[in-house]
C-alpha positions in Angstrom: 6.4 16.3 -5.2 2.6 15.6 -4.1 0.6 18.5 -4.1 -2.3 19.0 -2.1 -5.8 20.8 -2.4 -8.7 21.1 -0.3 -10.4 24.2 -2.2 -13.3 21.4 -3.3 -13.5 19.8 0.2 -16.0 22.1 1.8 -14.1 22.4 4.6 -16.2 24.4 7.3 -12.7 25.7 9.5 -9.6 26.9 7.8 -6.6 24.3 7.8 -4.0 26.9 8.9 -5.9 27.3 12.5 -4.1 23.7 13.0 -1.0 25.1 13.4 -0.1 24.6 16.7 -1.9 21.4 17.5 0.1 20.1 14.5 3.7 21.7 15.6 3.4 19.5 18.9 2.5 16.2 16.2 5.3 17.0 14.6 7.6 17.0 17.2 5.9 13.9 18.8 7.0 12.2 15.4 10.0 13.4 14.9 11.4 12.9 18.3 9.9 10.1 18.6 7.9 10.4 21.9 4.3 9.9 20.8 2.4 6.9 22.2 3.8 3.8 20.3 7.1 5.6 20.1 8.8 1.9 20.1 7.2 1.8 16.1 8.4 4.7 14.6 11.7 3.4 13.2 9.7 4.2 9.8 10.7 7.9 10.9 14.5 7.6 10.6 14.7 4.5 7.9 15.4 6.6 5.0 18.6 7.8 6.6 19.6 4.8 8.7 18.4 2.0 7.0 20.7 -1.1 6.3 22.9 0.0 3.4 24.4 -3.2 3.6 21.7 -5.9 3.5 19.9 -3.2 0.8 23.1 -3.9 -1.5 22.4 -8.1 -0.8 18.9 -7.6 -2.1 20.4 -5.9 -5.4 22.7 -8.9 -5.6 20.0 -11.0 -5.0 18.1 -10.3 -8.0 20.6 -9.7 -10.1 22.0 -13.8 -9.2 18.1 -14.5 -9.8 18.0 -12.9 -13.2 17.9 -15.9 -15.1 16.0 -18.3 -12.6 12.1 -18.2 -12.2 9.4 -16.8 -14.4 7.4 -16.7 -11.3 7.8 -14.9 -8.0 5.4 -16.6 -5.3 5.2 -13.9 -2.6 3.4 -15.6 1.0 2.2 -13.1 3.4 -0.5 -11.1 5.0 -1.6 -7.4 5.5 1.1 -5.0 5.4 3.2 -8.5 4.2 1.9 -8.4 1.3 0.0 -5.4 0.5 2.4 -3.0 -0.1 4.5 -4.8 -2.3 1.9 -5.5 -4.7 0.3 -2.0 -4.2 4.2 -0.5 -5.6 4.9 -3.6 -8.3 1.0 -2.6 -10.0 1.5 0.9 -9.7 5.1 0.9 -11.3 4.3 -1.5 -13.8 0.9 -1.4 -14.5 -1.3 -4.8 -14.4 0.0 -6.0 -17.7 4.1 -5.7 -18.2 6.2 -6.3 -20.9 8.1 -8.7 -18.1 9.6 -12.0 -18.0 8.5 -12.5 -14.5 4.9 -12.2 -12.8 4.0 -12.3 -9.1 1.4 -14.7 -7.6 0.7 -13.3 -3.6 -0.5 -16.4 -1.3 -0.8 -16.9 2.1 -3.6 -13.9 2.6 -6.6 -16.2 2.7 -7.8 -19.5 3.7 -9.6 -20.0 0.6 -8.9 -23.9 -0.2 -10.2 -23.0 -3.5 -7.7 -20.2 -4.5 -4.8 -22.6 -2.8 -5.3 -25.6 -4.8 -5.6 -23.2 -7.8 -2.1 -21.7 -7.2 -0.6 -25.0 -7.4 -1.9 -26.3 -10.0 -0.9 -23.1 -11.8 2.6 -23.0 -10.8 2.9 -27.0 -11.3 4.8 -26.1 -14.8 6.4 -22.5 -13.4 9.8 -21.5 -13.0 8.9 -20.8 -9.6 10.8 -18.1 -7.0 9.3 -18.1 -3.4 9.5 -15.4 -1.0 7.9 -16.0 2.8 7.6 -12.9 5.1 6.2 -13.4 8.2 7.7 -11.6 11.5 6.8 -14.7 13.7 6.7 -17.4 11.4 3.2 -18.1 13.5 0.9 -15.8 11.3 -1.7 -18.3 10.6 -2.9 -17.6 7.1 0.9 -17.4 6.0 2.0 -19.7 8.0 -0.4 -22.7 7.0 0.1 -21.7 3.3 4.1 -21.9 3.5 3.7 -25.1 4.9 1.7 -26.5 2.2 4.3 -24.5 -0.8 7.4 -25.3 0.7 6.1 -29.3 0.9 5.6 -27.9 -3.1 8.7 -26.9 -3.8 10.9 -29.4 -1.9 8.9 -32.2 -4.6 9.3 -30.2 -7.8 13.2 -28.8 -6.8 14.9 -30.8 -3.9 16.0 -29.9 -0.4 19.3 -28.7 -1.8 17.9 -26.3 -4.7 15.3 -25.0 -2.3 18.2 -22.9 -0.6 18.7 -20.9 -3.7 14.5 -20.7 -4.6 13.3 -20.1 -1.2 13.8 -16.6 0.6 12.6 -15.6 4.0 12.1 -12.3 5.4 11.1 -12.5 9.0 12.6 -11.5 12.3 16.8 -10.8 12.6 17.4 -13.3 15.6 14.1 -15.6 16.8 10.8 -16.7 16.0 9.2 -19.9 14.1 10.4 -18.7 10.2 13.8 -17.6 11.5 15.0 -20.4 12.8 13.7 -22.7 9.9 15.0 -20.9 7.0 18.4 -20.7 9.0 18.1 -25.0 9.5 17.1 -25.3 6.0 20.1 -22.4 4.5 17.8 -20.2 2.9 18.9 -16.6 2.3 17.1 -14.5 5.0 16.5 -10.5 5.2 15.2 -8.8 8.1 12.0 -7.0 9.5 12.8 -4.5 11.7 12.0 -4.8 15.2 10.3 -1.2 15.1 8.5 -0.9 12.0 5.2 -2.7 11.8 3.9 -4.2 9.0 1.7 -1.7 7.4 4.7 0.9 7.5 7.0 -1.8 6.4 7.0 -1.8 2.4 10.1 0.3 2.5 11.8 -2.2 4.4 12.7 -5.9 2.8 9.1 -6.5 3.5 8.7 -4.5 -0.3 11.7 -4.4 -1.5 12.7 -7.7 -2.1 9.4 -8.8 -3.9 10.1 -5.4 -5.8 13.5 -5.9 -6.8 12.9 -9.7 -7.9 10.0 -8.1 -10.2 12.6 -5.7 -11.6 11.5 -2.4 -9.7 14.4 -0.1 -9.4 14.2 0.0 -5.6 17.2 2.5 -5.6 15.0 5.2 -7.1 12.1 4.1 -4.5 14.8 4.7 -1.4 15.7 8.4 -3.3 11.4 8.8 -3.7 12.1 8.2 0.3 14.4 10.1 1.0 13.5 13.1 -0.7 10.1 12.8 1.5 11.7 12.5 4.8 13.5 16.0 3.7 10.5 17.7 2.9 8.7 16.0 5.5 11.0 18.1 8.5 8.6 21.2 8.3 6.2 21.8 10.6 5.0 24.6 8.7 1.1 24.1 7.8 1.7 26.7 4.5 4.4 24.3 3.0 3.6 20.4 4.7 1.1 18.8 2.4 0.8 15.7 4.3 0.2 17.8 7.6 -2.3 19.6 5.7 -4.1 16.1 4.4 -4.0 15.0 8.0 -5.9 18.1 9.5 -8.6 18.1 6.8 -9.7 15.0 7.8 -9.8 15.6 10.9 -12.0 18.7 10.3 -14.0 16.6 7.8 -14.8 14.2 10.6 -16.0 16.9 13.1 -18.4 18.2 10.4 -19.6 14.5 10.3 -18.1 12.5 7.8 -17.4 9.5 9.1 -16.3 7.6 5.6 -13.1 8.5 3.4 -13.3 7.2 0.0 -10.3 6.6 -1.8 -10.6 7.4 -5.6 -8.2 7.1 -8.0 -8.5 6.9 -12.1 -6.6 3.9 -13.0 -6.9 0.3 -12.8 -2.9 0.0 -11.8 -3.9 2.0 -8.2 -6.5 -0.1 -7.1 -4.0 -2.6 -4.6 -2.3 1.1 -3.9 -5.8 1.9 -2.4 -6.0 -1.7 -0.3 -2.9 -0.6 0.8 -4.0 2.8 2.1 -7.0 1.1 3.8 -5.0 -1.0 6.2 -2.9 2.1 6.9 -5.0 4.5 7.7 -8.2 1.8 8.9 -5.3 -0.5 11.2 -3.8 3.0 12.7 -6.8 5.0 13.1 -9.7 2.5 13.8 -9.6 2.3 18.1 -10.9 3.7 21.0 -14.5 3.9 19.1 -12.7 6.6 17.0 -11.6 6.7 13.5 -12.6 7.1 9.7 -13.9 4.3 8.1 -11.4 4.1 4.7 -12.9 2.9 1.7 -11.2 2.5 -2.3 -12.7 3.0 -5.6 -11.5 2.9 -9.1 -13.3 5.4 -11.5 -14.9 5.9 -13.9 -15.2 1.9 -13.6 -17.0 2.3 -9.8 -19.2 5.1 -11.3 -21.2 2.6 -12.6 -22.3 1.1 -9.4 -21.1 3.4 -6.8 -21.7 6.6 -8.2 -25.9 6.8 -7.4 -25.2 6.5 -4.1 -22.0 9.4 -3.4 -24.3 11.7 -5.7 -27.6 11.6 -4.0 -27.1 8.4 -1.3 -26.4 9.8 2.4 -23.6 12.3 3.2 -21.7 10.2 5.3 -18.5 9.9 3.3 -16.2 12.6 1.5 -13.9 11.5 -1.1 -10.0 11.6 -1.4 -9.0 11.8 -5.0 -5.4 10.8 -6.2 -4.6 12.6 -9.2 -1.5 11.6 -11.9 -0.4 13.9 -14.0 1.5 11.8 -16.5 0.3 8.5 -17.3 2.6 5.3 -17.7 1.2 4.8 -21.2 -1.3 6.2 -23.4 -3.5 6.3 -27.0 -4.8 7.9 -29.4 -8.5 7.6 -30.1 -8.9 6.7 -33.5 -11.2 8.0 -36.8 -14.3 5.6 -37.9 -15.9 6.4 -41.3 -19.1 5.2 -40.2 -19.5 7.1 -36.7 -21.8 4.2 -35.4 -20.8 4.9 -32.1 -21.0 8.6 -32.5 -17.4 9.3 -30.9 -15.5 11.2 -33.9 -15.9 14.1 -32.5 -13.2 12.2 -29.7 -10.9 11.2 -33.1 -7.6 12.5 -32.3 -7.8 12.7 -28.9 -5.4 10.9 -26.1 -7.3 8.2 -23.9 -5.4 9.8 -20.5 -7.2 13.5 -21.7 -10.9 11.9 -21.8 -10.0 10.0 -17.7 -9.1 13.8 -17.1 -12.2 15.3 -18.3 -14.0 12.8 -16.7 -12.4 13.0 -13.4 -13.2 17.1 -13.7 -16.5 16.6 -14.6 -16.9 13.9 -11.8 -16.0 16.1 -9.3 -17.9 18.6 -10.4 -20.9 16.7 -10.1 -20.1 15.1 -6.7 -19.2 18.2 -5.1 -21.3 21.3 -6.6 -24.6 19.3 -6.8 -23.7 16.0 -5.0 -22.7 18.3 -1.7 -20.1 16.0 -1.0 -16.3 17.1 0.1 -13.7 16.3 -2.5 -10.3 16.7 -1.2 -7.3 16.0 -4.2 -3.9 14.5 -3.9 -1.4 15.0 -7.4 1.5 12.9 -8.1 3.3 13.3 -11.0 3.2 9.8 -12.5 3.4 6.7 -11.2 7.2 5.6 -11.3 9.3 4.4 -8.5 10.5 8.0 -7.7 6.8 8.8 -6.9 6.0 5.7 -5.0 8.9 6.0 -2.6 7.7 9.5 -2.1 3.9 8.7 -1.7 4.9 6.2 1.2 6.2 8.8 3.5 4.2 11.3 2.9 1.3 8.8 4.0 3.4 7.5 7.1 3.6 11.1 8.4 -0.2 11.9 7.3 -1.7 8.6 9.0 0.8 8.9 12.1 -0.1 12.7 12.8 -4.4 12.2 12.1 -4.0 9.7 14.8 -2.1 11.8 16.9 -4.3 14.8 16.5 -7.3 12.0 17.8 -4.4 11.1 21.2 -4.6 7.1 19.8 -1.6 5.0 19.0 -1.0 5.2 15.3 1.0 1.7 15.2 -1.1 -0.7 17.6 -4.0 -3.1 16.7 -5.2 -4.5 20.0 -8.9 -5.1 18.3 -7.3 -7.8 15.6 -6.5 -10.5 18.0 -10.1 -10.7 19.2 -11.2 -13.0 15.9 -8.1 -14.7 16.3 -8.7 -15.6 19.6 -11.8 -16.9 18.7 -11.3 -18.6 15.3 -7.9 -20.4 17.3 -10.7 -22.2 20.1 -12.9 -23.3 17.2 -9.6 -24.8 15.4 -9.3 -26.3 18.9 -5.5 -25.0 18.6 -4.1 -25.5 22.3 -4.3 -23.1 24.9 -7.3 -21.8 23.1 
């Protein structure tokens, strides 16, 4: 289903000599006995997830079908980011949908706040709060201030049906309020951390209230956890990903840049970044990840991967099929001089350009190119593409000896930022 090639990525040792350093990876993930062991429920979730709370989120939005033209999602990080990284990539950044989805409570920007409500002051408005603790400060400050929103446009009493909470299954701040104030409730497993939770309710309920067909994203899953079982370094793509960054590091890249060649995989790439930049970045060791958009970043970007310092290689994500295309069209005049394109799909001149892009980066630029290849970008695919990531990020970190699902280094500017709120105990 993802195909994998590292014939453009320069590598100086061969992939395959991997083999047994990744056979013991793969048994640390799949028996679960790497360090962080206690967050590897991903592992196991396409097989044992909750078949019964998934069937309350596909009654959920089918008892929500005709309520809301808006679904207000408030979280942070891996609350947030993978479900608008799957809703853009499955339907592009411009639907043909009733609903669209407005993400708060990832910033403290009073600016971008007070222009959410005003916005949603005359919307049809569905809000979904995800927080583990209910304590997360940037989600947790801008619940306070929507829910005070809601409860004046709606009432107390319509709130329970509007208002939907996904947070922990038995404690914690956002727990016990939505249970006090009745509103439906779906749970964040104890052993899946956030950047590793989109397949969880974390995603899927903003995904199913956007329309997503979440049951093809859980057979994507599941069909990745299969393939996923082989050790093999010949047939594994994601092991195979996961070694040549290594390699790519110990010839001295420090920086991955994640390409991609259309608009709706841009929050797919901020997605990737706090996976692989969250898991990896401790210990003083790690890749730095980094996301661009071509041929639009060419523009400003491009000088400085052509003939800037080697410091980075690039990962390119490739899609076969695109969600939509057209056909370039005949002008009489030819004042633009692009005729000779007349006749020509759109997606066939992103391909040439992505060739002739990687030509240029890698045969005279001297810099790695590495290529990932999904089929299209449907919600078969982007089940798929989740896994294979989670078993690509948790076995680079592995092959480093760091814990994959930790992130001791974010609670230093919390720590810091809580004294200068004057927050107690600070």
């Amino acid at each position: 289903m993802i195909k994998f090639d590292a014939t453009k990525g320069l590598l100086k040792e061969e992939i395959g000599s991997y083999q047994e350093d990744v056979t013991r990876v793969h048994k640390m993930i799949t028996e679960k006995s790497g360090k962080g062991n206690d967050f590897l429920g991903w592992q196991s979730w396409p097989l044992d997830f909750d078949k019964e709370e998934f069937a309350r989120i596909l009654a959920l939005s089918k008892k929500l079908e005709g309520k809301g033209d808006t679904v207000l999602v408030c979280g942070i990080g891996g609350s947030y980011l993978g479900a608008r990284a799957a809703v853009e990539m499955i339907q592009g950044l411009y639907p043909e949908n009733k609903r669209e989805i407005i993400f708060a409570g990832n910033t403290f920007s009073s600016t971008y706040m007070k222009q959410v409500l005003n916005y949603i002051k005359d919307k049809d408005v569905i809000l979904n709060v995800i927080s583990k603790s209910g304590t997360t400060t940037e989600t947790a400050l801008a619940f306070r201030i929507l829910k005070e929103f809601m409860e004046e446009k709606y009432g107390k009493e319509e709130c329970k049906t509007r208002i939907i909470a996904t947070t922990d299954k038995a404690r914690g701040t956002l727990k016990e309020l939505a249970d006090e104030e009745g509103y439906e409730t779906f749970v964040i497993p104890d052993d899946i951390g956030g950047r590793y939770s989109v397949i969880t309710p974390v995603g899927l309920v903003p995904m199913a209230l956007m329309g997503v067909d979440i049951e093809k994203v859980m057979e994507g899953l599941v069909a990745s956890y299969n393939d996923m079982q082989c050790d093999d370094l010949s047939k594994n793509t994601a092991y195979q990903y996961a070694v040549a960054r290594r390699i790519l590091q110990n010839q001295g890249y420090d920086v991955e840049m994640f390409v991609s060649y259309e608009p709706q995989l841009t929050m797919l790439g901020e997605w990737w970044k706090q996976l692989m930049g969250e898991s990896e970045g401790k210990d003083g060791l790690g890749i730095l990840p980094d996301s661009a958009n071509f041929s639009t970043d060419l523009h400003s970007l491009g000088q400085f991967i052509q003939e800037g310092k080697k410091v980075l290689f690039e990962t390119v994500l490739t899609v076969e099929n695109p969600s939509l295309d057209v056909i370039i069209p005949m002008d009489e005049k030819n004042g633009d001089q692009l005729n000779y394109l007349a006749g020509k799909n759109l997606d066939w001149v992103n391909k040439m350009a992505l060739e002739g892009t990687m030509a240029a980066h890698v045969e005279t630029g001297n810099v790695p190119n590495i290529v990932i290849g999904i089929e299209d970008m449907k919600e078969y695919t982007f089940g798929y593409m989740c896994y294979w990531f989670f078993i690509a990020t948790a076995a680079t970190c592995y092959l480093l000896d760091i814990n994959p699902f930790n992130q001791p280094g974010v609670e230093v500017y919390k720590k810091n930022m809580f004294k200068l709120l004057g927050k107690p105990g600070f």
